[in-house]
C-alpha positions as a Markdown table, in Angstrom:
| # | Residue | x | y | z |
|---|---|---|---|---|
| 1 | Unk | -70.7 | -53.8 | -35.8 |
| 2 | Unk | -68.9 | -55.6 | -33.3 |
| 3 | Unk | -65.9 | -53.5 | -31.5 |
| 4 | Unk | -62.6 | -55.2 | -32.1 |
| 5 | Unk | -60.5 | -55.3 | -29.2 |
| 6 | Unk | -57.8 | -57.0 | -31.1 |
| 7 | Unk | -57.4 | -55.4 | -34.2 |
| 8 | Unk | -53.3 | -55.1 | -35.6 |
| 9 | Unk | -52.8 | -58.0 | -32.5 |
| 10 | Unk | -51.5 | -61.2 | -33.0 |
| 11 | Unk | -52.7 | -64.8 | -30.7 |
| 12 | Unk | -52.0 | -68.3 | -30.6 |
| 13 | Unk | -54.5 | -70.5 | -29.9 |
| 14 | Unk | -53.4 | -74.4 | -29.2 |
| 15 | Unk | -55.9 | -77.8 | -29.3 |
| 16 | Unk | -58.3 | -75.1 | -31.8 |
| 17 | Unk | -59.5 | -78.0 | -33.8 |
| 18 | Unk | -62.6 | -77.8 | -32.5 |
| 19 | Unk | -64.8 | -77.2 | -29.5 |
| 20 | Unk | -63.4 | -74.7 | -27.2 |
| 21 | Unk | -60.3 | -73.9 | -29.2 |
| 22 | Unk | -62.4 | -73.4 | -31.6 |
| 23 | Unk | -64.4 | -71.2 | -30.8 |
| 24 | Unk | -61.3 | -68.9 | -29.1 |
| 25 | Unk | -59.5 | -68.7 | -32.0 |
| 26 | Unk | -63.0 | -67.7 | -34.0 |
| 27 | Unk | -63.7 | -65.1 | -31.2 |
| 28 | Unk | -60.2 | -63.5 | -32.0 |
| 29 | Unk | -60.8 | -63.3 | -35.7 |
| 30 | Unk | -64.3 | -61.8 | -35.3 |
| 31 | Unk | -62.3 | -59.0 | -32.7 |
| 32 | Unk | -59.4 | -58.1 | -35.4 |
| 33 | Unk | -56.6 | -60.3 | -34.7 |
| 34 | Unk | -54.5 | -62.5 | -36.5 |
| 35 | Unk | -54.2 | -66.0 | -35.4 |
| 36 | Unk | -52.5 | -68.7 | -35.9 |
| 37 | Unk | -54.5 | -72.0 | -34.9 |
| 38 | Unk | -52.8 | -75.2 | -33.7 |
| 39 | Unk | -54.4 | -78.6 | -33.6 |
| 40 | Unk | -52.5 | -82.5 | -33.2 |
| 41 | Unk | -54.3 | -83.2 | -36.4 |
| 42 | Unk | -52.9 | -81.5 | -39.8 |
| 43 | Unk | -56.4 | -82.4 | -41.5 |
| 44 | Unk | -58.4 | -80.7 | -38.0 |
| 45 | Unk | -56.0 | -78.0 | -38.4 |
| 46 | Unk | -56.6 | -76.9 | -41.7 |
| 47 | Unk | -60.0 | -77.3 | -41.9 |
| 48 | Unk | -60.4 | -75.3 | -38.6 |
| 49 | Unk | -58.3 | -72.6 | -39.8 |
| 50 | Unk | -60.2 | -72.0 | -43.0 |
| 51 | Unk | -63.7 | -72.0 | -41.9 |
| 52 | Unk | -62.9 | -69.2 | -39.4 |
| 53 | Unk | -61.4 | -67.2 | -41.9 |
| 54 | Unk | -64.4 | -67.8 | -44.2 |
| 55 | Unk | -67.1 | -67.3 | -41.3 |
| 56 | Unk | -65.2 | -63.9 | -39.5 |
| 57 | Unk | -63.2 | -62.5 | -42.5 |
| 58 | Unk | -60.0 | -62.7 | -40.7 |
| 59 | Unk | -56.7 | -64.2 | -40.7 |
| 60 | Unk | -56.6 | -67.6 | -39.4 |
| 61 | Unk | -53.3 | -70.0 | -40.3 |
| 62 | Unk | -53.1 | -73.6 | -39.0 |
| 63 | Unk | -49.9 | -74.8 | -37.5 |
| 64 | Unk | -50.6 | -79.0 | -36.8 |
| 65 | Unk | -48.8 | -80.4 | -34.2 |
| 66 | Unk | -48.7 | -82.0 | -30.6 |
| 67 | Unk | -47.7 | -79.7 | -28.2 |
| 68 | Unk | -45.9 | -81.9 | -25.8 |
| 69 | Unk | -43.0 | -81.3 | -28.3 |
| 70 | Unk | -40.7 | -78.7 | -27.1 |
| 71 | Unk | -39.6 | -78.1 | -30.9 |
| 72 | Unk | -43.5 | -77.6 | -31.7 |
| 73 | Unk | -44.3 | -75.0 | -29.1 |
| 74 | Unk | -41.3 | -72.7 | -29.9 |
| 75 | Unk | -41.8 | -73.4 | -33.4 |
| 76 | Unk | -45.2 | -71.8 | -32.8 |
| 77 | Unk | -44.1 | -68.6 | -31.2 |
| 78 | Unk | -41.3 | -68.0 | -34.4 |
| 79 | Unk | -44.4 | -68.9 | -37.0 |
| 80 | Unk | -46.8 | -66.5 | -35.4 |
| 81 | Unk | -44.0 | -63.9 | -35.2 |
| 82 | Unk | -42.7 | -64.5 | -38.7 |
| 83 | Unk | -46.7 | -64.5 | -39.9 |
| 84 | Unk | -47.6 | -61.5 | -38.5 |
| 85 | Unk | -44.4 | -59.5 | -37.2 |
| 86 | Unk | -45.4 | -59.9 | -33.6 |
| 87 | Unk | -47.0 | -61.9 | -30.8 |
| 88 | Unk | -49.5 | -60.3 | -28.4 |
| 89 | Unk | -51.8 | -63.3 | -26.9 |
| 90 | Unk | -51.1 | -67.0 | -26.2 |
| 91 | Unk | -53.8 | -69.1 | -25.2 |
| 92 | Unk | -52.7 | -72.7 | -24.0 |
| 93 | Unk | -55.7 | -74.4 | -24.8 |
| 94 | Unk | -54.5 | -78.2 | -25.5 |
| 95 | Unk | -54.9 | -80.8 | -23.5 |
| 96 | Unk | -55.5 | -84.3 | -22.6 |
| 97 | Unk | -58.4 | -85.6 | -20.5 |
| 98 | Unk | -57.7 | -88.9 | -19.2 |
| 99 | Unk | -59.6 | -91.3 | -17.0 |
| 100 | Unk | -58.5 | -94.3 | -15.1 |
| 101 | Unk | -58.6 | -96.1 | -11.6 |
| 102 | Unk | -55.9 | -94.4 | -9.5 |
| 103 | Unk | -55.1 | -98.5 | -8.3 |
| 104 | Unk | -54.2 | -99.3 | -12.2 |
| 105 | Unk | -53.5 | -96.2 | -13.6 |
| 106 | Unk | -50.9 | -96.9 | -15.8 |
| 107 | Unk | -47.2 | -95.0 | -16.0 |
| 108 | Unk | -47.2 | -94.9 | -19.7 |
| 109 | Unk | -50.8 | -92.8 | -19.6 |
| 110 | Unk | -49.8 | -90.9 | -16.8 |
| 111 | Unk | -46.4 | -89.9 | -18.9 |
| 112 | Unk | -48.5 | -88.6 | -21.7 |
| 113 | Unk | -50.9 | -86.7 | -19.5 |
| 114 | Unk | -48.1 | -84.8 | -17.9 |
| 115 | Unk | -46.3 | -84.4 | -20.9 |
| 116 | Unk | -49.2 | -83.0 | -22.8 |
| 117 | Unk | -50.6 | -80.8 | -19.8 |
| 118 | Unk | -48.0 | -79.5 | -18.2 |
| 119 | Unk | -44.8 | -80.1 | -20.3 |
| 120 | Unk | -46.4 | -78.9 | -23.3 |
| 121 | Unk | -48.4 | -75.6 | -21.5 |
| 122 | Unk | -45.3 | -74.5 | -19.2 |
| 123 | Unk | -42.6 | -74.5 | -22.6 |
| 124 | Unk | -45.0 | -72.5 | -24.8 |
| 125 | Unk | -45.9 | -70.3 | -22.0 |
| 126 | Unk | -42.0 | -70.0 | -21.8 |
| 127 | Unk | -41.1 | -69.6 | -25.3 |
| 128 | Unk | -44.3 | -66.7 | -25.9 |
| 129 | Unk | -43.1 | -65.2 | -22.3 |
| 130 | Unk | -39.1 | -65.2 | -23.8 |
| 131 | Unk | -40.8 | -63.1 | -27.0 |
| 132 | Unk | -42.8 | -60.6 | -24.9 |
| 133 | Unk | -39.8 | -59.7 | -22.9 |
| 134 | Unk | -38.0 | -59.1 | -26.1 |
| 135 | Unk | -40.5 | -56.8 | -27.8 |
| 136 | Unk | -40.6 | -54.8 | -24.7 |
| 137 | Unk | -44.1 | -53.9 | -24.4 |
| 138 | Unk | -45.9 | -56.9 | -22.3 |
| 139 | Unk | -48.7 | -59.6 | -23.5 |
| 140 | Unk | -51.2 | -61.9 | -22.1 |
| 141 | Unk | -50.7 | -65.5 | -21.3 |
| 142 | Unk | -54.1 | -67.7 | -20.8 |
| 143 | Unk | -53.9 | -71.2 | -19.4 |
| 144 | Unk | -56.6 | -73.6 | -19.9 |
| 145 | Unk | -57.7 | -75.2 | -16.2 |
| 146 | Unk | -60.5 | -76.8 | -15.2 |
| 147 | Unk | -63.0 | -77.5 | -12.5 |
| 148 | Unk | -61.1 | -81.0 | -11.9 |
| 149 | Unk | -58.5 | -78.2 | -10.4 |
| 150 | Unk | -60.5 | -77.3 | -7.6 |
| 151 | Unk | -63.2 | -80.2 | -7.2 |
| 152 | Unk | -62.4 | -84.1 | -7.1 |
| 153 | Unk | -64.2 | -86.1 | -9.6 |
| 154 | Unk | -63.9 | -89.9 | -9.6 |
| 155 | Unk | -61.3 | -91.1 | -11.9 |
| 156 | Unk | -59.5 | -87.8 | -12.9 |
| 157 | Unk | -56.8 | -87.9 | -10.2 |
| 158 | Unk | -53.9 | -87.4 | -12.8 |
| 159 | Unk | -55.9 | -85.0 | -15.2 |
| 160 | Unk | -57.1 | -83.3 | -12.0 |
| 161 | Unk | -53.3 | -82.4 | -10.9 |
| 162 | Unk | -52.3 | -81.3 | -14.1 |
| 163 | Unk | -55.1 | -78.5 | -13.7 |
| 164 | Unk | -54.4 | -77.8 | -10.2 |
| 165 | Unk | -50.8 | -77.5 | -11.2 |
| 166 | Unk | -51.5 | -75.1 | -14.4 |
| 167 | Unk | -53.1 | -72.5 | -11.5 |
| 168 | Unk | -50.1 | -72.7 | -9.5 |
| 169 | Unk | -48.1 | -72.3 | -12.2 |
| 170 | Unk | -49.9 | -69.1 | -13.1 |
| 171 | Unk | -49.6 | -67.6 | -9.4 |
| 172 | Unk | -46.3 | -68.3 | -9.2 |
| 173 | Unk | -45.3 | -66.8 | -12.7 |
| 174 | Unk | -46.8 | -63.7 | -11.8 |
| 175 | Unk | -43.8 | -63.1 | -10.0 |
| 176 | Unk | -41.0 | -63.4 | -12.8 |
| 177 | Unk | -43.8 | -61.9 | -15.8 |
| 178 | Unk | -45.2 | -59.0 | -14.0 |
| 179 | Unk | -41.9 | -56.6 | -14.0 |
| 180 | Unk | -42.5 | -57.2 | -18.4 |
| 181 | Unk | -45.6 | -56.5 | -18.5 |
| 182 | Unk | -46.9 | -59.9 | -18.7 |
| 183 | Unk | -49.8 | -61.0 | -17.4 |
| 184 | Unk | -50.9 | -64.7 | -17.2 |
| 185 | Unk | -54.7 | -66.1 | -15.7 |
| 186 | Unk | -56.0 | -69.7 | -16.4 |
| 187 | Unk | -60.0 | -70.3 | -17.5 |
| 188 | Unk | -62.0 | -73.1 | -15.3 |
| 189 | Unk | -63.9 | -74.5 | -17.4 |
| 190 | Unk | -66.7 | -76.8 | -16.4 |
| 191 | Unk | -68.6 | -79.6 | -18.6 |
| 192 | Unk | -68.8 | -77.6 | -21.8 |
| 193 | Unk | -71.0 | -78.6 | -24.8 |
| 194 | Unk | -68.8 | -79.7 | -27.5 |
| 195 | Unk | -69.1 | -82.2 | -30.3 |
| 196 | Unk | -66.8 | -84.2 | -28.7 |
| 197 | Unk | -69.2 | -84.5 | -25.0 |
| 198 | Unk | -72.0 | -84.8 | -27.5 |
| 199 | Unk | -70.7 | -87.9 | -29.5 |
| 200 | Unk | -69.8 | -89.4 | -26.4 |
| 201 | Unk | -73.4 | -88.6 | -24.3 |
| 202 | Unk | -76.4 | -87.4 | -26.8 |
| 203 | Unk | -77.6 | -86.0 | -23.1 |
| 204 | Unk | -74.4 | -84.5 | -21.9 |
| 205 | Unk | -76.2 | -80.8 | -22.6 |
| 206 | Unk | -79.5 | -81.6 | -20.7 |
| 207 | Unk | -77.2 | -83.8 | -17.4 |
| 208 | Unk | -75.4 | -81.3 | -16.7 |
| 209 | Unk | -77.9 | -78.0 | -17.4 |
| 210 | Unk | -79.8 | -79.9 | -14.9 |
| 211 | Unk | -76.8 | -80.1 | -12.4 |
| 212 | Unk | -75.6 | -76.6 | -12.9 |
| 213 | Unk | -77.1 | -74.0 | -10.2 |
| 214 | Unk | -77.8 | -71.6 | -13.3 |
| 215 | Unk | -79.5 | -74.3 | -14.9 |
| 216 | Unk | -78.0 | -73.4 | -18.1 |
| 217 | Unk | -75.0 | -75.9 | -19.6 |
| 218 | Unk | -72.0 | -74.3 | -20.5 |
| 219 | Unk | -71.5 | -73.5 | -24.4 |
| 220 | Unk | -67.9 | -72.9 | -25.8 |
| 221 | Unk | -68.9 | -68.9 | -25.9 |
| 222 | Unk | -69.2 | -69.2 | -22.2 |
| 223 | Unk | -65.4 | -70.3 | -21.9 |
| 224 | Unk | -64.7 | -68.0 | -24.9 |
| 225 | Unk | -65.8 | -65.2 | -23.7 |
| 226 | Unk | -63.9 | -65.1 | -20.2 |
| 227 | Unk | -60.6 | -65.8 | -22.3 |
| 228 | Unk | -60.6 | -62.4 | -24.3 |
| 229 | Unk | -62.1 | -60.7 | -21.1 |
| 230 | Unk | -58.5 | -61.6 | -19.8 |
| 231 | Unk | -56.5 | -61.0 | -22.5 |
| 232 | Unk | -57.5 | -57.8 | -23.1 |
| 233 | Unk | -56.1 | -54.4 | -22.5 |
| 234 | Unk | -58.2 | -53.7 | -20.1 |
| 235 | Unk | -57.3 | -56.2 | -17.6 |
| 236 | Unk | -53.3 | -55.6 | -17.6 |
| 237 | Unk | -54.4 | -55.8 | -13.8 |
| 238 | Unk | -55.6 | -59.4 | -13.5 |
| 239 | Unk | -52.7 | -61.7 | -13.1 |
| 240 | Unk | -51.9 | -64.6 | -11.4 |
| 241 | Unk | -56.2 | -65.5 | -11.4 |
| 242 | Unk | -58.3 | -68.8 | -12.3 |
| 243 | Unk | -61.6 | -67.8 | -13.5 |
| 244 | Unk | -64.2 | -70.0 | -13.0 |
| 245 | Unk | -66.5 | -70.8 | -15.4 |
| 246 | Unk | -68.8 | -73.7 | -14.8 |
| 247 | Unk | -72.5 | -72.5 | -14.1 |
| 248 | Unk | -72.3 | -72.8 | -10.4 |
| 249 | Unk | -71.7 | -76.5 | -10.0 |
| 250 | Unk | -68.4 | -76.0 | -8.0 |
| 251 | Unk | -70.4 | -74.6 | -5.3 |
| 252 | Unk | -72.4 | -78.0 | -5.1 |
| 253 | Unk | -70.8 | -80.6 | -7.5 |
| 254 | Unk | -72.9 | -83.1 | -8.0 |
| 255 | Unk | -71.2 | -85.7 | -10.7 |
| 256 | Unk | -73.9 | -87.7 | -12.8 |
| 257 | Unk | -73.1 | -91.5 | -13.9 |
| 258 | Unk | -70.7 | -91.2 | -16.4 |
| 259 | Unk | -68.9 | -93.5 | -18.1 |
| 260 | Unk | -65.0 | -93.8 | -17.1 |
| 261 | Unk | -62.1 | -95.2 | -18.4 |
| 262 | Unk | -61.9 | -92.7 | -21.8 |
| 263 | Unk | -59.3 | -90.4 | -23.1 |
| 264 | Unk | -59.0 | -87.8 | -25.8 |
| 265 | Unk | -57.3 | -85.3 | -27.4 |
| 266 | Unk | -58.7 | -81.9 | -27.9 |
């Protein structure tokens, strides 16, 4: 059986819908914990929510929403408390990718790509942050970055500073969260295999296994994985840390055609 590092612990998981999210917020369940699953889309939601409880036997609640709405985010942190009596774990999973031609990138996209990224991410890190402080005995914060953080990629230049910025974010808050207890570390994901990549490219897995150093694209489990090895008891001394997780192609980054001028929603 599989030892549950998260049993009688409580998480939020944001943009769990599907793909990455996803497959955090299934990770939790199968390790113990209560979650409470947050998607923009009530029907996503839902549907999410109930096929991880059926698949791990856990408790899995959907809380729609988009988290660029202040209300939302705290609204999360009261539901997950009022749910399950406490909050240990908040992963900021949800955001927007968006592509465009820095010469006519458009204010209105780059409003909702800050909004979403970075407005939404920094108040529910707050509002989970104000809670841990209250119950006195500290909890982990998990940003979700990205390789677009570290490594320019044609046509990402806003999405790519809202990654950047998550880090810094994360370094810097390790200043006001560490006397509580808190720790907070971002995940650097790289191109991941989800449904969404595969609707887009029927090839996406095979480009970019052949791009990354391991040879091996990355899977959702990858990215899972390195989120509950941070949020875990045993790493109440990682703070402040981006961990990487992209196979390797950081180190070399060689970007495939691709097709630009796309945005979505996790």
């Amino acid at each position: 059986m599989q030892q549950q590092r998260y049993s009688n612990q409580s998480v939020i998981v944001t943009g769990a819908g599907e793909g990455i999210g996803w497959e955090v917020a299934r990770q939790f369940c199968l390790e113990g914990a209560s979650v409470l699953l947050n998607d923009i889309l009530p029907e996503r939601a839902t549907a999410a929510a109930e096929t991880i409880a059926q698949l791990t036997g856990g408790c899995c609640l959907p809380m729609p929403g988009d988290i660029a709405d202040i209300e939302l985010v705290r609204g999360l942190v009261a539901r997950a408390v009022d749910e399950f009596g406490a909050l240990d774990v908040c992963v900021c999973n949800a955001g927007l990718t968006s592509w465009g031609d820095f010469f006519s990138y458009a204010p209105a996209d780059f409003e909702r790509v800050m909004n979403v990224n970075l407005r939404g991410t920094y108040f529910l890190a707050q509002a989970a942050a104000r809670h841990f402080r209250a119950q006195g005995h500290g909890g982990r914060i998990v940003l979700m970055s990205s390789v677009t953080g570290h490594q320019a990629v044609p046509y990402l230049s806003a999405y790519g500073m809202t990654k950047a910025a998550l880090e810094m974010l994360a370094r810097n808050l390790v200043l006001e969260l560490s006397p509580h207890g808190i720790t907070i570390n971002c995940v650097a994901p790289g191109a991941v295999i989800t449904p969404r990549n595969l609707s887009d490219d029927p090839d996406y897995e095979a480009t970019w296994a052949a791009l990354a150093p391991t040879g091996q694209a990355i899977q959702t489990a990858d990215i899972a994985n390195a989120v509950l090895f941070l949020a875990a008891p045993d790493s109440s001394q990682i703070t402040g840390q981006a961990l990487v997780v992209d196979g390797g192609w950081s180190c070399t980054s060689p970007i495939p055609n691709m097709d630009y001028g796309k945005e979505y929603e996790n």
